[in-house]
C-alpha distance (Angstrom), angle and dihedral (degrees) to the residues before:
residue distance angle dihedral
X1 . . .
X2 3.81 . .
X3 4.02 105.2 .
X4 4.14 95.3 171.7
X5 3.75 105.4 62.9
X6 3.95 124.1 67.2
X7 3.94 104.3 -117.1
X8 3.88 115.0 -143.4
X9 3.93 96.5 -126.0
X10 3.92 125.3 5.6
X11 3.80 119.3 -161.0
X12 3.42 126.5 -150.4
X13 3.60 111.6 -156.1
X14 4.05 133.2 29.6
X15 3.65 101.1 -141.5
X16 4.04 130.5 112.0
X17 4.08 88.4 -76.2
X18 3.90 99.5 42.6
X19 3.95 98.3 30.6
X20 4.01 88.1 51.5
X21 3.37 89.4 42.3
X22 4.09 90.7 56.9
X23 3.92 91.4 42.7
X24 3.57 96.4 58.2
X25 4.23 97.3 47.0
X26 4.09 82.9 46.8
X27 3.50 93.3 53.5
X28 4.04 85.0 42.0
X29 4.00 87.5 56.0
X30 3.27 103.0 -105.4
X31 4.17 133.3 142.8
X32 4.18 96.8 -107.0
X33 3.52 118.1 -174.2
X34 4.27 105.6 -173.9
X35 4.22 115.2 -161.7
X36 3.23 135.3 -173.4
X37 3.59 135.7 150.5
X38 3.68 101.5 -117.4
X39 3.83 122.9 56.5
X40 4.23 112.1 -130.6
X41 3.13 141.8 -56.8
X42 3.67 90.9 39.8
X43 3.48 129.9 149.1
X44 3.94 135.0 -117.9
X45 3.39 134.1 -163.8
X46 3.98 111.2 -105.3
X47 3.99 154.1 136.8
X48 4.58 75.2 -126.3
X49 3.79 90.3 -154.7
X50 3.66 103.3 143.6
X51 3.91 119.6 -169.8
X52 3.66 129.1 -122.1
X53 4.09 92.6 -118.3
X54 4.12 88.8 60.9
X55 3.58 99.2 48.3
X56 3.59 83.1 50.7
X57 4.02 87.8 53.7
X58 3.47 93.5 55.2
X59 3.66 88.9 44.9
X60 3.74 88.4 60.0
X61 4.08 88.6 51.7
X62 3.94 89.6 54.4
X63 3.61 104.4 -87.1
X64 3.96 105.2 117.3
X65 3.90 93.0 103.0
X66 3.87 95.3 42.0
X67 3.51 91.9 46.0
X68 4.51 98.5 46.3
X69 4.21 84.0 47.4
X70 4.12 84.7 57.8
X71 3.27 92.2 54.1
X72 3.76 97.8 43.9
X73 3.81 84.1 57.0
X74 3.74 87.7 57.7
X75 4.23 93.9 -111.0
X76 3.40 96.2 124.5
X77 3.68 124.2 49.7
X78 4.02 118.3 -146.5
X79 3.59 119.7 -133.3
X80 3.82 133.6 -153.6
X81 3.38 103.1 168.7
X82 3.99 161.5 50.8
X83 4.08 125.8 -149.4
X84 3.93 105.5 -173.7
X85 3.81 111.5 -176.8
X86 4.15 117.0 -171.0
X87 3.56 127.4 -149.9
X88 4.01 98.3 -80.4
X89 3.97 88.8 42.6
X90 3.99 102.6 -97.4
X91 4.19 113.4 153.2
X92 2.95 135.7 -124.6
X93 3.79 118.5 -160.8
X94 3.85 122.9 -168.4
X95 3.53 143.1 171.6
X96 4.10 130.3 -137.9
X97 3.64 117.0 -122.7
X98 3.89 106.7 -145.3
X99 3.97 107.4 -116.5
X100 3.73 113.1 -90.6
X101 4.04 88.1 -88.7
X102 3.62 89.2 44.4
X103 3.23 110.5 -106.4
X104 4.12 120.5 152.1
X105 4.04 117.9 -124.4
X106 3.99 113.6 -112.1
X107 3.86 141.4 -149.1
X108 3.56 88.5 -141.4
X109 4.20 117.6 179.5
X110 3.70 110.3 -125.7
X111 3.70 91.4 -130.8
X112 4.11 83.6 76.1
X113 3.25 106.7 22.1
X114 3.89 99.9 59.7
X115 4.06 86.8 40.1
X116 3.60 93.7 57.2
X117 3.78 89.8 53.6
X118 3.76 99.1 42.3
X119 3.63 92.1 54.7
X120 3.64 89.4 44.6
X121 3.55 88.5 60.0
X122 4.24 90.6 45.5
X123 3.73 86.9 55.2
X124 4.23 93.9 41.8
X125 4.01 79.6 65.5
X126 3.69 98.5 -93.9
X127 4.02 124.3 141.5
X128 3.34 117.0 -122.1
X129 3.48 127.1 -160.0
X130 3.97 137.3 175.0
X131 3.90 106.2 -134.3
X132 3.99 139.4 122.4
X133 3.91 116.6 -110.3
X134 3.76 100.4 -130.7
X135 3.83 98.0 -176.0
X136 4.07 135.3 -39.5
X137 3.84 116.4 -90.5
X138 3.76 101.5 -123.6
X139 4.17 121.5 -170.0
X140 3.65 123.7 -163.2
X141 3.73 84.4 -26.0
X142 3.74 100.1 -47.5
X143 4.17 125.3 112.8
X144 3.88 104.1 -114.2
X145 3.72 102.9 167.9
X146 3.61 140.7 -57.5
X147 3.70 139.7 -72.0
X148 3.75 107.2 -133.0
X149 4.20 138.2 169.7
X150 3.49 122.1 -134.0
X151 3.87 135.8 156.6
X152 3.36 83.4 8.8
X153 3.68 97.7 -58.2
X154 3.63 131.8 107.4
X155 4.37 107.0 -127.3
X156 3.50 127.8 -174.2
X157 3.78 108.0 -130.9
X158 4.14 114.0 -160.5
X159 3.96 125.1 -156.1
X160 4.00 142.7 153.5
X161 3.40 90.1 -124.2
X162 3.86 134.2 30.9
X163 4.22 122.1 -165.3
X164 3.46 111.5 -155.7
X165 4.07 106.5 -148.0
X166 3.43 106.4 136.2
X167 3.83 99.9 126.9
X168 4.01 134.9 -110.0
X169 3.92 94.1 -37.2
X170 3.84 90.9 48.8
X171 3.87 110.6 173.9
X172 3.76 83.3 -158.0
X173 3.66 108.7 61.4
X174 4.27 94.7 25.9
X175 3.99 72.7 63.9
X176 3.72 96.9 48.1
X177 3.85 114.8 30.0
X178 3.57 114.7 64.1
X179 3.69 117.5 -101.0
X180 3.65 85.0 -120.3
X181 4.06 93.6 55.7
X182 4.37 87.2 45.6
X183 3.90 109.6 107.5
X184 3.60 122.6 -82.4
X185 3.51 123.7 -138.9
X186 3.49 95.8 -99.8
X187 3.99 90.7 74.4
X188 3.79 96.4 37.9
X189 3.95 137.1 78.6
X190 3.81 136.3 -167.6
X191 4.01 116.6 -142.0
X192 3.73 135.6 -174.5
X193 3.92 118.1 -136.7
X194 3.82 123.7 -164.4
X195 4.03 133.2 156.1
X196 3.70 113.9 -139.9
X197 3.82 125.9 -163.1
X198 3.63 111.4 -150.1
X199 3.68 106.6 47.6
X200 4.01 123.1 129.6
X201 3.91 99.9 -121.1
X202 3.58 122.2 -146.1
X203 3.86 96.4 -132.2
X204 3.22 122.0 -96.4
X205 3.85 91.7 -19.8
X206 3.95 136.3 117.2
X207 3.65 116.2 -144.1
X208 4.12 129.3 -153.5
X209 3.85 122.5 -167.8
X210 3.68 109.6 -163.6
X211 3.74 95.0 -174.9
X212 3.57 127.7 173.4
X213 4.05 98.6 -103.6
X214 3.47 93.5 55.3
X215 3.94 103.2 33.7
X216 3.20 113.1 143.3
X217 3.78 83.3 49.9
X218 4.22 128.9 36.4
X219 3.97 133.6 -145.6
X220 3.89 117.1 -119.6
X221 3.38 138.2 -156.7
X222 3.44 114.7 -167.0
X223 4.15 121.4 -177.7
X224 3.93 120.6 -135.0
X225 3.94 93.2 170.1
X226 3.95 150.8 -78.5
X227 3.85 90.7 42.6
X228 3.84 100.6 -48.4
X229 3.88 123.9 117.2
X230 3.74 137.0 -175.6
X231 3.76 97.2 -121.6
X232 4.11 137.5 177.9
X233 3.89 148.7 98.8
X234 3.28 153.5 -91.6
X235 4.15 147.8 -138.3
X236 3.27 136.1 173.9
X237 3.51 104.4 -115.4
X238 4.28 107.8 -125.9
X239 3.99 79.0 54.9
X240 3.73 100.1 48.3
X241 3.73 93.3 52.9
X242 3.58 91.1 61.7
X243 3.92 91.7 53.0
X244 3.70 97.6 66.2
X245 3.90 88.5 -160.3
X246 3.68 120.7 118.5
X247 4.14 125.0 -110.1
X248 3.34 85.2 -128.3
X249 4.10 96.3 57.1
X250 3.34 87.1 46.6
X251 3.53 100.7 53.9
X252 4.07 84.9 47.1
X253 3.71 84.4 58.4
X254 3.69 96.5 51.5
X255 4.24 85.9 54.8
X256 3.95 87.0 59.3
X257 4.06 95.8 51.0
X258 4.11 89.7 116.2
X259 4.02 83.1 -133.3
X260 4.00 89.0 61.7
X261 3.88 93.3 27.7
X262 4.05 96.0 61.7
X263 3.97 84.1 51.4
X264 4.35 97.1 61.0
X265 3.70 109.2 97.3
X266 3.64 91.1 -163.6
X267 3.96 105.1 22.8
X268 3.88 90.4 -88.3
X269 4.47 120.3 -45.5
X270 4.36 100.5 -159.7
X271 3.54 116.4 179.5
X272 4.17 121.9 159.6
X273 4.33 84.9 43.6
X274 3.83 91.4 168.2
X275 4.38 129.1 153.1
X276 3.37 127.9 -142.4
X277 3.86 141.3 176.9
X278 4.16 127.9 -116.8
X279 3.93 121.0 -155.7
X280 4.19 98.9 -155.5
X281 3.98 116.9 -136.9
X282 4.16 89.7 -131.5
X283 4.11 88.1 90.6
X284 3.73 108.3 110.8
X285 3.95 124.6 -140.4
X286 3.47 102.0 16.0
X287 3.61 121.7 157.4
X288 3.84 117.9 -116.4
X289 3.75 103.5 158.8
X290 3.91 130.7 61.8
X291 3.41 145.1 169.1
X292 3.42 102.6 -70.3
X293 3.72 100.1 -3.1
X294 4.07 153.5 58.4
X295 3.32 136.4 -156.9
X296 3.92 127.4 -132.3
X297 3.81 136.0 -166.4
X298 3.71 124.0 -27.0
X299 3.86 94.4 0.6
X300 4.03 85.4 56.7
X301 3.82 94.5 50.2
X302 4.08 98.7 -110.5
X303 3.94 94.0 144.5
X304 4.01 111.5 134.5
X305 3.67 99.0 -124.2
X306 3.87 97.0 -150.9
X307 3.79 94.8 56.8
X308 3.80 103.9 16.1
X309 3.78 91.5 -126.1
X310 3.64 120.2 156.0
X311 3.40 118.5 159.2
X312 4.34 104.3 69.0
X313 4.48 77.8 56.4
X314 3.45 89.8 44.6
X315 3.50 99.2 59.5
X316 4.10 95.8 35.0
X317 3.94 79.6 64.8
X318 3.58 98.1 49.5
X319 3.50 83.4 48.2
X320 4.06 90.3 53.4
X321 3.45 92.6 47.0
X322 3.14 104.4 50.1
X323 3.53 88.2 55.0
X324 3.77 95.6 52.3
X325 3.56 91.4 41.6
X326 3.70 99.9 57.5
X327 3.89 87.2 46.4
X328 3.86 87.9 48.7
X329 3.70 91.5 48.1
X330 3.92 97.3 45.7
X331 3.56 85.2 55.0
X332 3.80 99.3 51.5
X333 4.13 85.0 -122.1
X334 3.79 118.4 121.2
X335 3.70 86.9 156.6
X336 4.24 128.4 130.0
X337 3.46 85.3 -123.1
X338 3.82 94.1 50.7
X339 4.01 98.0 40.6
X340 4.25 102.6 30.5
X341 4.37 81.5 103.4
X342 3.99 82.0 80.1
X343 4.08 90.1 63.1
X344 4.27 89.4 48.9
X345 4.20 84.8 43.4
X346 3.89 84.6 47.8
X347 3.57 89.7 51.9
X348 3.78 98.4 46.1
X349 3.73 92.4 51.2
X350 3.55 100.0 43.6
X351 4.15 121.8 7.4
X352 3.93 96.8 83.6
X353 4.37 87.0 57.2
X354 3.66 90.8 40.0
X355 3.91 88.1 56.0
X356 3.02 104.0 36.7
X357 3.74 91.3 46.3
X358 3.53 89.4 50.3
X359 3.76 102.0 51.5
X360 4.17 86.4 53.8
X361 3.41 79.1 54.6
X362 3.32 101.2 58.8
X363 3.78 95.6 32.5
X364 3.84 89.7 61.3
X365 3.78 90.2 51.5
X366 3.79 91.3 59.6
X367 3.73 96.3 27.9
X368 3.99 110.4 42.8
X369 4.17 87.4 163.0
X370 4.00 83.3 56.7
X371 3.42 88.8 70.9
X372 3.89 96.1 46.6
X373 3.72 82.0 50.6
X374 3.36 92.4 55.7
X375 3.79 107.9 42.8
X376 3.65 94.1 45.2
X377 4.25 100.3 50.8
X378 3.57 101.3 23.7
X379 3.89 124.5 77.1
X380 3.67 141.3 -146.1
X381 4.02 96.5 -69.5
X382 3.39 94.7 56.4
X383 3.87 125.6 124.0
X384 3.98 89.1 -110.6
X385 4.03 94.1 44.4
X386 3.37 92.9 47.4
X387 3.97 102.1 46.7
X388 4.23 80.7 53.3
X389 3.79 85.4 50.3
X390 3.46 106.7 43.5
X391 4.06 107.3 29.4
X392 3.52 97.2 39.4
């Protein structure tokens, strides 16, 4: 790792939001240096269902080969359809579109899918380098670089440009946003993710349970192959901490529904159980641009809070910023003033699905029969089905 020379863009954070992020300013010419704390393949606690419109992304950026061999090697699983059950067990069947280049939607384990975009990135011309972000280096108010620890030793890292991606936890934007403009409960959620071996898939298929003990939240089953699924829940989080009853009992409680019951080969193998916490995209006002830096993905706050899927937002804001970074960095101007467009692009792309996302939300918290309703009479192009289908 080079410590001496001022990089042009430094990117905190190797997964699907940071890593794309770093591919598309290598391929734009600039000096990328890519961190995260873990080296790769890693994994990262997830649902891993990855829409249609980001594998198309990433096949935009380069990735189409990479990404078709993965699948021949049987690391991504392709999907063709939805089961959504309600609270008094009425289905919901829907089919995928393909993506408007064709491409299928995946449940694709973190442990490969980040990989295959972090060494994209490598090969784009990006540096990458296995080190934890301990805070941003800011002077007279303006993001120079970050402080990181590696080998054992703490380095201070300078660039023009910083990208924030490292995740819900970010060092980088607990250090810059206010802890009174952080997310509050109300537009968060904790999950548990485990993978279990002996389940009878539905082929093909991912599978959401929005229940009546866990509304506003669902259960998921989501097949990877040979009668193994990625499989867990979800709460929102102001709601959870008045249940004082463990993710984990909960999930256990989920095994025993007799419809998921009849399906374990083996009463129910989990390995991988792991919990993790979601910051939804339905906040208003919050900051995503700074003197000197932006943040991307999870560590922005771009979750959809209906499904908890992160990854398609991710990637539409590396995608963003990448755009108003290179403009930003043509110009000399890593300023707010300069790069606050990427909040209003932000908001184009995303704020009508986070709202409307988040009012279903809320609706099915106070309304459980709404979602009966709604599942039973409505079909596979409806508002609901559709949010399931397309921000997985």
């Amino acid at each position: 790792m080079t410590t001496m020379t001022e990089r042009d863009v430094i990117v905190v954070g190797a997964g699907p939001g940071g890593a794309t992020t770093a591919v598309a300013l290598a391929q734009k010419g600039y000096d990328v240096l890519l961190l995260d704390r873990h080296d790769f393949p890693r994994d990262k606690t997830c649902g891993d269902a990855v829409p249609a419109g980001a594998i198309e992304l990433l096949w935009r950026l380069g990735m189409r080969e990479k990404i078709a061999k993965s699948v021949e090697r049987g690391e991504l699983y392709p999907l063709e359809g939805m089961l959504l059950v309600s609270p008094r067990g009425h289905e919901l069947h829907a089919k995928f579109q393909h993506g408007k280049e064709g491409s299928d939607s995946y449940v694709a384990p973190r442990v490969y899918f980040d990989a295959l975009i972090q060494e994209h990135a490598v090969a784009s011309g990006a540096e990458f380098c296995q080190a934890q972000a301990k805070a941003p280096i800011v002077e007279n108010g303006k993001i120079v670089g970050v402080r990181v620890q590696a080998n054992g030793r703490t380095h201070d890292l300078r660039a023009r440009l910083v990208i924030g991606a490292d995740g819900v936890t970010s060092v980088i934007t607990r250090s810059l946003r206010p802890k009174q403009e952080q997310h509050n409960d109300g537009h968060r959620a904790v999950a548990l993710r485990a993978y279990i071996e002996d389940i009878e898939e539905i082929p093909k298929e991912v599978e959401f349970y929005l229940y009546k003990d866990i509304l506003p939240g669902y259960a998921w089953i989501f097949p990877i192959g040979n009668n193994r699924a990625n499989i867990g829940l979800g709460m929102r989080l102001d709601h959870f901490r008045k249940r004082k009853y463990s993710l984990e009992n909960m999930l256990q409680d989920f095994l025993e529904m007799p419809a998921i019951k009849k399906r374990l080969l083996r009463g129910g193998q989990l390995r991988d159980v792991a919990t993790w916490q979601l910051n939804f995209g339905s906040q208003k006002n919050l900051q995503h641009v700074f003197d000197g830096a932006i943040l991307v993905g999870d560590a922005a706050g771009f979750i959809n809070p209906l499904t908890g899927g992160g990854i398609h937002n991710a990637l539409i804001s590396a995608e963003l910023a990448t755009q108003v970074a290179d403009d930003a960095l043509r110009a000399n101007d890593v300023s707010r003033s300069n790069m606050q467009v990427y909040e209003q692009l932000c908001h184009e792309q995303m704020w009508e699905s986070m709202r409307n996302s988040y009012f279903m939300q809320r609706s099915f918290m106070r309304f459980p029969i709404l979602v009966d309703f709604l599942v039973r009479r409505m079909k596979e192009n409806s508002q609901l089905a559709q949010t399931f289908l397309t921000k997985l």
